[in-house]
TIVO-2410 file (N, C-alpha, C; in nm, 3 decimals):
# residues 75
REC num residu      c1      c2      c3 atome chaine
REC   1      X   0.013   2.149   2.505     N      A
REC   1      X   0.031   2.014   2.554    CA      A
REC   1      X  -0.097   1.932   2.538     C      A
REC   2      X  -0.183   1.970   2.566     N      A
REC   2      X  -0.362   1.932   2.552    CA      A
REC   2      X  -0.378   1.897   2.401     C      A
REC   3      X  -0.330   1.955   2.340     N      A
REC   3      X  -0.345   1.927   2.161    CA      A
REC   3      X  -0.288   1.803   2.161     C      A
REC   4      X  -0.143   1.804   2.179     N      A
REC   4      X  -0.058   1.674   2.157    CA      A
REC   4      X  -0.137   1.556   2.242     C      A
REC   5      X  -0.167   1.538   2.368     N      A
REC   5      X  -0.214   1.460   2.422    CA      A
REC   5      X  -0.328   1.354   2.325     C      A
REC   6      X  -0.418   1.494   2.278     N      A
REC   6      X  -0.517   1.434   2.214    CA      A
REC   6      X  -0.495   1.360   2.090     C      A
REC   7      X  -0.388   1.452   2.013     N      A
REC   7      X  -0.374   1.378   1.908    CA      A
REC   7      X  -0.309   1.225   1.896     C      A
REC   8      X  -0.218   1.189   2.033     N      A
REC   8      X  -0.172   1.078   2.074    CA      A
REC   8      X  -0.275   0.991   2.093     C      A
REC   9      X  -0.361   1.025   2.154     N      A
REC   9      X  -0.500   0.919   2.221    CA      A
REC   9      X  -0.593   0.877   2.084     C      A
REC  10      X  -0.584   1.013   2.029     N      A
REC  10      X  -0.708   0.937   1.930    CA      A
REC  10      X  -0.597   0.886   1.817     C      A
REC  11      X  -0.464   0.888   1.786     N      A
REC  11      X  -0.396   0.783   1.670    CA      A
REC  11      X  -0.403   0.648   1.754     C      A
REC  12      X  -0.385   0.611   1.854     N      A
REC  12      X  -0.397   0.510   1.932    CA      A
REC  12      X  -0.514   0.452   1.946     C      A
REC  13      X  -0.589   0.519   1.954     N      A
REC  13      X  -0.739   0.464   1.930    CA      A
REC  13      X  -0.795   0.411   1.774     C      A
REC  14      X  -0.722   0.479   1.643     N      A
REC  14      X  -0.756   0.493   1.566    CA      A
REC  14      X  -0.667   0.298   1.532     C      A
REC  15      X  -0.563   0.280   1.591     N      A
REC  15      X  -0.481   0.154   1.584    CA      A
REC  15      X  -0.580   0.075   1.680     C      A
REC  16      X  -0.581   0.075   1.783     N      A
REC  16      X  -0.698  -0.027   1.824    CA      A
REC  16      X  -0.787  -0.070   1.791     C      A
REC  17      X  -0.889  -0.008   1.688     N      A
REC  17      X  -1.026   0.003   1.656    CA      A
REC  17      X  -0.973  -0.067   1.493     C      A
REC  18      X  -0.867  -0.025   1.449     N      A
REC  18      X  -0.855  -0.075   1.358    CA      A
REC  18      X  -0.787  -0.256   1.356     C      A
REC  19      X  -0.743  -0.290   1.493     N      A
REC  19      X  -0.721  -0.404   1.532    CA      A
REC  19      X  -0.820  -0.469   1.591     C      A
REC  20      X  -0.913  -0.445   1.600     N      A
REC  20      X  -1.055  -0.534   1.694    CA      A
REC  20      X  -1.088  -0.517   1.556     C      A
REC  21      X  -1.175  -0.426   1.454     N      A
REC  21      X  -1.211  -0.477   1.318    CA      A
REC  21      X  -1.151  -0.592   1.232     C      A
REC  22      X  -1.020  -0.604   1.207     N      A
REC  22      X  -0.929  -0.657   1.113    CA      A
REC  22      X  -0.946  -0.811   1.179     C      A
REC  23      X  -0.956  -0.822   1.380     N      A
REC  23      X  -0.935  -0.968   1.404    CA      A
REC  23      X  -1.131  -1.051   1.390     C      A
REC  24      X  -1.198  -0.922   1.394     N      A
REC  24      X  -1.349  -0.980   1.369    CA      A
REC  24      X  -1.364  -1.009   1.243     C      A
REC  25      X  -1.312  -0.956   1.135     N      A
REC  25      X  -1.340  -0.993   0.976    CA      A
REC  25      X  -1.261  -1.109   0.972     C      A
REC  26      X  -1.123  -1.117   1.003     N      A
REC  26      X  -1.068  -1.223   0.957    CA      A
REC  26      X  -1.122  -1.412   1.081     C      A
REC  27      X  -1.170  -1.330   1.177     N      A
REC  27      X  -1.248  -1.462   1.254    CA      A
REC  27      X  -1.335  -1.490   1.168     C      A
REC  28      X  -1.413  -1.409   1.134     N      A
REC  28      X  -1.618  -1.403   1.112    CA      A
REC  28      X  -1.615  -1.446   0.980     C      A
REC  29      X  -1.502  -1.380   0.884     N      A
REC  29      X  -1.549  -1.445   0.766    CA      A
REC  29      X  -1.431  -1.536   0.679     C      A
REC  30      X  -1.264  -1.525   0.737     N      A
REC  30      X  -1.192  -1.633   0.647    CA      A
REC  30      X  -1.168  -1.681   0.772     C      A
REC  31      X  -1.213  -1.749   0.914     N      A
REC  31      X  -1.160  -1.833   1.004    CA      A
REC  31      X  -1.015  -1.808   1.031     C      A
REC  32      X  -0.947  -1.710   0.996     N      A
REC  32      X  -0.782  -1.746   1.051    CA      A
REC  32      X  -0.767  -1.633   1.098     C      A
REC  33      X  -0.627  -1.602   1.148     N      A
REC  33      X  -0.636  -1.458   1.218    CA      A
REC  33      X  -0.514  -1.378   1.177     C      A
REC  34      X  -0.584  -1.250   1.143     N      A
REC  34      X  -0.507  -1.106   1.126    CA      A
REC  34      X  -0.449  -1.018   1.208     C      A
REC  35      X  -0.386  -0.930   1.180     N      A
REC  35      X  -0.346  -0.848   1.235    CA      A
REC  35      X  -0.247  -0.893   1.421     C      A
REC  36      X  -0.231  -0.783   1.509     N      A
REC  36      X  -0.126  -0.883   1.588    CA      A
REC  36      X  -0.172  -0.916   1.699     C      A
REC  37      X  -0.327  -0.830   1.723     N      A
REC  37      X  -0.392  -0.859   1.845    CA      A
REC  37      X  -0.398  -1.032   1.888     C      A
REC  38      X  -0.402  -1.089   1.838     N      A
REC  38      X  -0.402  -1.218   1.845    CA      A
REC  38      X  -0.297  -1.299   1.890     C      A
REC  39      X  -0.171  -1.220   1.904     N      A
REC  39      X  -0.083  -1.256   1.916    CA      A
REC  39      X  -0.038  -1.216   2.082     C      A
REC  40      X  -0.147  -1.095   2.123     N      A
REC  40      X  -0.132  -1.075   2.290    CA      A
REC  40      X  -0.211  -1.168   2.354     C      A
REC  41      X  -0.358  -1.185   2.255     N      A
REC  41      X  -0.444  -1.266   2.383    CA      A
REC  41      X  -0.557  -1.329   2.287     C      A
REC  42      X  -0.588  -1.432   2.301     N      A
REC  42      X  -0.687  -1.516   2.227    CA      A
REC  42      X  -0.815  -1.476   2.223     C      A
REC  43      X  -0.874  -1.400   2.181     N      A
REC  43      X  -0.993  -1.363   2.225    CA      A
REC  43      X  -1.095  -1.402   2.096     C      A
REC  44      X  -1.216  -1.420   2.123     N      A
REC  44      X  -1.334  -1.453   2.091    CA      A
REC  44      X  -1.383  -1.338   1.958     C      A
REC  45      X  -1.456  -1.388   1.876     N      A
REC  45      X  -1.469  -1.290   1.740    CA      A
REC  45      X  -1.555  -1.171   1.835     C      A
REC  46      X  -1.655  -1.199   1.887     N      A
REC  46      X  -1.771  -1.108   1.962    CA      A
REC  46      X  -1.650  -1.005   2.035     C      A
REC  47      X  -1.552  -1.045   2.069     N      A
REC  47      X  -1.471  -0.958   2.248    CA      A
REC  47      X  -1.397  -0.904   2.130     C      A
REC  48      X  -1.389  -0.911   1.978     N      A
REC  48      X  -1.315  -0.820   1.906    CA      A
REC  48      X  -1.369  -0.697   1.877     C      A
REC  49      X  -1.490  -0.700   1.889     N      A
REC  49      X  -1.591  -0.524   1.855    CA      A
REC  49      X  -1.586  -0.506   2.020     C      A
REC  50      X  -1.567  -0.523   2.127     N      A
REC  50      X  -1.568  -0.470   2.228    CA      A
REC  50      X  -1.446  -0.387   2.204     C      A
REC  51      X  -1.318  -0.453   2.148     N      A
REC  51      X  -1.191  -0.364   2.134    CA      A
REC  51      X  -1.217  -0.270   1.980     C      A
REC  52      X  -1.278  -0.311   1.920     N      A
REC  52      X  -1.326  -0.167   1.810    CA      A
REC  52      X  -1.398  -0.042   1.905     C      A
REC  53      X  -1.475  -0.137   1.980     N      A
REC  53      X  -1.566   0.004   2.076    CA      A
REC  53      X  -1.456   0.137   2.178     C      A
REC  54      X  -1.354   0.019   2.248     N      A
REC  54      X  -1.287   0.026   2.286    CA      A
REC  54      X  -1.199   0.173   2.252     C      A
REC  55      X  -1.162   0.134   2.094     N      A
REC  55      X  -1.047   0.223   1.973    CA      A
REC  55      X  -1.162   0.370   1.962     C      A
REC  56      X  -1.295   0.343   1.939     N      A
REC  56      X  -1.355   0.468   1.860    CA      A
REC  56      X  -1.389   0.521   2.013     C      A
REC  57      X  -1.377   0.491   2.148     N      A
REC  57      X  -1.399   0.557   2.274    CA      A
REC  57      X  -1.248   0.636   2.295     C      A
REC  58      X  -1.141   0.581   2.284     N      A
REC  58      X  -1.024   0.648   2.248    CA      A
REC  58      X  -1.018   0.778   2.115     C      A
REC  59      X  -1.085   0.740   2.029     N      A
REC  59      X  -1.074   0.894   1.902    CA      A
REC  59      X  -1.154   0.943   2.000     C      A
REC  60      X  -1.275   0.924   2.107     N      A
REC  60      X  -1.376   1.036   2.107    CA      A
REC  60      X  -1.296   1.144   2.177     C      A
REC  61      X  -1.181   1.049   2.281     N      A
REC  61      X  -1.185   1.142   2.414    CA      A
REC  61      X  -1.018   1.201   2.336     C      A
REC  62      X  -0.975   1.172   2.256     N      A
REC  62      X  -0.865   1.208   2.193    CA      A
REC  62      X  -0.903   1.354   2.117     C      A
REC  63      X  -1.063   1.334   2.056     N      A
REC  63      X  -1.078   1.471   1.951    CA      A
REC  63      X  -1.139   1.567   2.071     C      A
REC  64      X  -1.231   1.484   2.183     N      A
REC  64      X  -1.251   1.626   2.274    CA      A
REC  64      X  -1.155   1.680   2.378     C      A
REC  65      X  -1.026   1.630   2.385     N      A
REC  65      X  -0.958   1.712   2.434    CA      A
REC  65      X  -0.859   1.795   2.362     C      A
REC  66      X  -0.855   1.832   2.225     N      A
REC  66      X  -0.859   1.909   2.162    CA      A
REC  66      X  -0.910   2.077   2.200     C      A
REC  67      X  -0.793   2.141   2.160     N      A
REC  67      X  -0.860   2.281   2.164    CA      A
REC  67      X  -0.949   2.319   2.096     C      A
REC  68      X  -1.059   2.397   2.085     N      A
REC  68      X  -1.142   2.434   2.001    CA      A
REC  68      X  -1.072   2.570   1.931     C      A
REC  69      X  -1.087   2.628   1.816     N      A
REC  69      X  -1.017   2.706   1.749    CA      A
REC  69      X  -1.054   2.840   1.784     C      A
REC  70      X  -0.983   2.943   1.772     N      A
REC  70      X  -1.074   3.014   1.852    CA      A
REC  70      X  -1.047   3.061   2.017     C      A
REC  71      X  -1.025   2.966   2.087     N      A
REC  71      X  -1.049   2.976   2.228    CA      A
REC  71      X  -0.926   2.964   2.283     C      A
REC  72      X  -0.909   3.031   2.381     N      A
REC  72      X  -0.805   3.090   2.473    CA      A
REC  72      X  -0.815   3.019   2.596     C      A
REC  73      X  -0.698   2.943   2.600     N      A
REC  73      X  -0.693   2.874   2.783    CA      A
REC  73      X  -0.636   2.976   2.877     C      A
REC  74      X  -0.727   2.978   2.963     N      A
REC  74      X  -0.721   3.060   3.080    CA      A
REC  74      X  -0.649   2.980   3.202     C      A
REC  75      X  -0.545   3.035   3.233     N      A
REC  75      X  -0.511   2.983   3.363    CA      A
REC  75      X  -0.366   2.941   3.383     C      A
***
């Protein structure tokens, strides 16, 4: 269950992070807006790498709750 969890969190993360990038490039450098984040909440080019930070804090805690190979859950 711990595997699946993780692998859920960090594809989800991997979609967030890839939606705070996509709405900062298309603010920062063609002025119009991408992708659908924009379409929940208006946010500022800068508050778009907070939601990239956001996405790659989601892969972290997605790949460390991962089993390590090898290792046996006790309990």
């Amino acid at each position: 269950m711990r595997t699946t969890i993780g692998y859920t969190v960090e594809n989800i993360g991997y979609v967030v992070g890839a939606q705070g990038l996509v709405g900062f490039a298309s603010q920062t450098f063609f002025g119009t807006e991408w992708g659908w984040l924009h379409r929940v909440a208006g946010l500022p080019p800068a508050a778009y790498l907070g939601v990239v930070a956001a996405g790659l804090a989601l892969v972290g805690v997605g790949v460390g709750t991962r089993k390590a190979p090898g290792r046996r859950e006790t309990g």
